[in-house]
N, C-alpha and C positions, 0 to 999 in steps of 0.2 A: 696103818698102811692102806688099808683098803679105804678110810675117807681122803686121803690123799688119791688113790686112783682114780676116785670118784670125781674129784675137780680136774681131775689132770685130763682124762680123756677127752672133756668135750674141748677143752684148750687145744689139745692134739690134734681133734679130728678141723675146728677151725682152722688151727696152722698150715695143716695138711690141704685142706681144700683152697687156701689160699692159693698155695703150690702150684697145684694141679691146674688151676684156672689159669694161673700166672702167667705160668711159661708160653702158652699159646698167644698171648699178648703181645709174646718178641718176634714173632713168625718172621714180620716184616722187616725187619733190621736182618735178623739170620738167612732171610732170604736175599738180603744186598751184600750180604758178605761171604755169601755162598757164591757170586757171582766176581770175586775178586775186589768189591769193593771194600774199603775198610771201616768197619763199625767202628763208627764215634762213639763213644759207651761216656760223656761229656752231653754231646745231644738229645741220646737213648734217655738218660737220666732226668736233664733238665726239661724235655717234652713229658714227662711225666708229675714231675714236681709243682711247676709254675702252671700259673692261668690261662686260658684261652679260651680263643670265642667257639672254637667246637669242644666233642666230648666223645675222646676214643674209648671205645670199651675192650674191641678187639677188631684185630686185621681185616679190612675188606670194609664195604659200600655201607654193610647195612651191622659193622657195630660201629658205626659214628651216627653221632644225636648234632647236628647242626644246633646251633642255637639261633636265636636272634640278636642281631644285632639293633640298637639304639641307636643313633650320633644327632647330634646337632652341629649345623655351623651357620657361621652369620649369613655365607653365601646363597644356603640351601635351604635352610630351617630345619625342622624334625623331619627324619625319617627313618625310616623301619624295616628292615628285609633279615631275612634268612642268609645265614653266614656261608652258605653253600654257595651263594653267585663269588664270593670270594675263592675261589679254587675251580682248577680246571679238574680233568677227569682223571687227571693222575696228582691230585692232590696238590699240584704247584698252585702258588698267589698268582691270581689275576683281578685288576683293577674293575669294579661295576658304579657306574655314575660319578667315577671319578673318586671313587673312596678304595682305598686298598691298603691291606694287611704288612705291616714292618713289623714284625716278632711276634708282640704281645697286643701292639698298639694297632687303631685305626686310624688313618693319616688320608687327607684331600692331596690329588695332586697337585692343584692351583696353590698348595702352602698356607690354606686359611684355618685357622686356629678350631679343631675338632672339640668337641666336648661327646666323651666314649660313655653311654650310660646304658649298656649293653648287658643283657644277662650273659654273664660267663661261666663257666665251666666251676669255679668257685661261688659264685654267685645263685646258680641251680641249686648247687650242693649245699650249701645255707638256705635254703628254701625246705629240703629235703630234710634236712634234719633240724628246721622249726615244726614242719608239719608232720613231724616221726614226734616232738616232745608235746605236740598238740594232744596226736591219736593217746599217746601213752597217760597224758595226767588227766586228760577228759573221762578217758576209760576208769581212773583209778578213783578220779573223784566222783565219777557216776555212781559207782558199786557201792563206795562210801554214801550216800546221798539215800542209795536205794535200801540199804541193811548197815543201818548204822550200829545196830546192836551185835551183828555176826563178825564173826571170826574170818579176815579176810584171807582171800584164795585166789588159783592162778596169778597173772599179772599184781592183783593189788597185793601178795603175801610176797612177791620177791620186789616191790619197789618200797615197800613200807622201812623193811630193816634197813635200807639205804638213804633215805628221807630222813629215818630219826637218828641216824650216825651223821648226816651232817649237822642235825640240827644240837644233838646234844655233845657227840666230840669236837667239830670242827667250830661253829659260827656261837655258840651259848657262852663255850670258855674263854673265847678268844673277845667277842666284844663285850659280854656281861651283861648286866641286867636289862637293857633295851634291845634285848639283839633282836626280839619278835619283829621290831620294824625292819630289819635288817635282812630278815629269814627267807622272803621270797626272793628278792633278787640274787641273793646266795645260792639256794635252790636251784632258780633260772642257771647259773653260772657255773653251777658243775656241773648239771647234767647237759648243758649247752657244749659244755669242754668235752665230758666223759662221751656222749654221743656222737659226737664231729672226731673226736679221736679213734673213737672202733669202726663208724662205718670208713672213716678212713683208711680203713689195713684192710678194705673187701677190694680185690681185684677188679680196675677199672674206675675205683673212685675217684675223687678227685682229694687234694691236698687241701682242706679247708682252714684245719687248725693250723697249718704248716704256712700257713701265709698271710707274714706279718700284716696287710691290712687290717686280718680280723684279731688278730692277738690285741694289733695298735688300737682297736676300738675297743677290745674286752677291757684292757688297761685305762682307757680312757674316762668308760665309765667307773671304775673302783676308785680314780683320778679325784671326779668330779664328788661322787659320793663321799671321798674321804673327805676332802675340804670343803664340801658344803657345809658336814656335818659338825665340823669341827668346830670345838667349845672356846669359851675363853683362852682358860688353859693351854689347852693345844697351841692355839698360834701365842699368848706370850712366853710359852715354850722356845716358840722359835723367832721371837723379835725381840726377847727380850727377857732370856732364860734366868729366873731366878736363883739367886745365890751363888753367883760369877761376877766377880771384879769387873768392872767396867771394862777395862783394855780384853778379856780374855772375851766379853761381852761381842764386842767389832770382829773378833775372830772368827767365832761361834756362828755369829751372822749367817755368813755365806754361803757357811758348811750347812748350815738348818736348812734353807731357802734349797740348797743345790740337793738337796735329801728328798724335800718334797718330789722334786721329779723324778729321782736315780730308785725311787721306788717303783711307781709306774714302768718304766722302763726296762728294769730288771723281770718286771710280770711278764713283760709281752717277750722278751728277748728268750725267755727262758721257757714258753712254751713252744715259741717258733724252733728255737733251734733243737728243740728235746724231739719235736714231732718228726721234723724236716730231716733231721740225722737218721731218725728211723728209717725214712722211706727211700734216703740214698743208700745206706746200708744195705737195705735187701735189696734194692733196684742194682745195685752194684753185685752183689752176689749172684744172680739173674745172667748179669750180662758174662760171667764170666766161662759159663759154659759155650756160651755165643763166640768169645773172644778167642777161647782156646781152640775149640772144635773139635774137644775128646768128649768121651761117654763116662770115663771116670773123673772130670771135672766136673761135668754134670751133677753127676753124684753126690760128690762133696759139696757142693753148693748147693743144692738141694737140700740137707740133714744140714747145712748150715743157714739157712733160711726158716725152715721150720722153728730150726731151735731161738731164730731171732723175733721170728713172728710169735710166739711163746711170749719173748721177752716186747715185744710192743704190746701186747694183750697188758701187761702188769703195767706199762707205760705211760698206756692210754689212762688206766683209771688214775696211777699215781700222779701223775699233771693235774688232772683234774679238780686231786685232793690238795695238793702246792698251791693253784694257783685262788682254790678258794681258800684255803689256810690263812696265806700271807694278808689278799681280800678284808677275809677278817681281822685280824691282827692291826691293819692299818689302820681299818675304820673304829676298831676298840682305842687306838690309841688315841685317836684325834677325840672322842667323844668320854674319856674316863675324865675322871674329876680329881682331883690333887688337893691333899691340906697342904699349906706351908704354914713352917711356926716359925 
């Protein structure tokens, strides 16, 4: 009991402080519904979830992080500015040099064809947690580099047992005897997932893993790597499966070929919508103290939030472990070797 309390509390006190941070982040919405208006808790959500060119942390002037805006157009060429000219001083869209904000997007009024290569609010966030997995395996491999013979400590004693659990449960079993080639971008790939997934649940993040662009590219590359790597085998596996009649041969076909992609797809589908559920769940429990306007709804969503943020903590890492599992799994398939007799 007491080493279960011992994991439980700091989970606790993370949930907890999620909480606490949290609620102040609705002030604004509670403050338009205090005033007769009706919270959209549809809008409240999806301003949360989805991408944009600023980065609310919380209510008022100075917790939003404008970003920069990128665009190109044929009419204009490159240019550059701070996403603040877009918004007047009570946060409405207002057009600057003819460029202005439709939801997500950046649109010319003249109708001439934008290309958006903007740092966004996701976009940051992927910067922030490349140069979070920079600090941490420089540090770890420094320490290594420096006391190769010592018994590692701090940082390098709680990343080690997590490195050699990917490397000997998940990526070793599943592709087999070549997996060392394999080993770093697996590495990259959890802790890419496992880190974009936690600093995710900190109040004010942004939804990094939760948006399928980047699923669609984590997939992409597993995509590319499966079938580059892929042996003989493998593809006369699937153009041309041995030890199938001819006729059941034509059938087999399409279904092989249509598998190559329903795998990829299944990666990216499956961590978008495991992350993104998460974060409507509590954003939705959030609002419903807002919604109702009692103190014992409050309550109850609050001890129901906790208890969910709990369960995104186990979440975040368990995606992380699925989506490099399968990873593996795929690219062991395409590269194993086959007798036939």
């Amino acid at each position: 009991m007491s080493a279960f309390s011992h994991y439980l509390k700091p989970l606790f006190t993370v949930a907890l402080a999620f909480l606490l941070v949290s609620v102040p982040a609705f002030a604004q919405e509670h403050e338009a519904s205090s005033h007769g208006e009706e919270l959209n808790v549809g809008d409240v959500i999806m301003n949360h979830v989805k991408d944009d060119h600023v980065w609310h942390f919380w209510d008022g002037h100075y917790g939003t992080l404008y970003l920069p805006v990128i665009v190109y157009s044929s009419e204009r060429g490159l240019e550059i500015f701070s996403s603040r000219n877009l918004f007047d001083d009570h946060h409405n869209y207002v057009p600057y040099k003819g460029y202005r904000k439709e939801g997500s997007r950046i649109v010319h009024e003249s109708g001439a064809s934008v290309v958006d290569l903007s740092i966004t609010k996701n976009v940051a966030m992927l910067f922030l947690n490349a140069a979070l997995m920079l600090f941490v395996f420089l540090t770890v491999a420094g320490r290594y580099k420096k006391n190769p013979a010592k018994a590692p400590s701090g940082l390098q004693s709680f990343m080690e047992p997590v490195i050699l659990f990917v490397r000997d449960e998940i990526v070793k079993p599943s592709i087999g005897p070549k997996y060392e080639k394999y080993l770093p971008y697996m590495l990259t790939l959890f802790f890419f997932i496992l880190f974009g997934n936690l600093l995710g649940l900190l109040p004010g993040a942004a939804n990094l893993t939760g948006n399928i662009a980047v699923t669609l590219t984590l997939a992409f590359f597993t995509f590319l790597i499966t079938n580059f790597s892929g042996n003989r085998n493998y593809w006369s596996h699937i153009f041309w499966t041995p030890g199938v009649p001819l006729p059941l041969r034509i059938i087999i076909l399409p279904v092989e070929l249509i598998g190559v992609f329903t795998k990829p797809f299944a990666l990216l589908i499956r961590l978008f919508a495991a992350i993104t559920a998460g974060h409507i769940v509590i954003l939705s429990l959030l609002c419903l103290a807002f919604v109702f306007r009692a103190y014992w709804v409050g309550g109850v969503a609050s001890a129901f939030v906790v208890l969910i943020s709990l369960i995104e903590i186990l979440v975040a890492g368990i995606q992380a472990y699925v989506f490099t599992l399968f990873s593996s799994l795929y690219i062991g398939m395409a590269i194993e070797e086959h007798d036939h007799h």
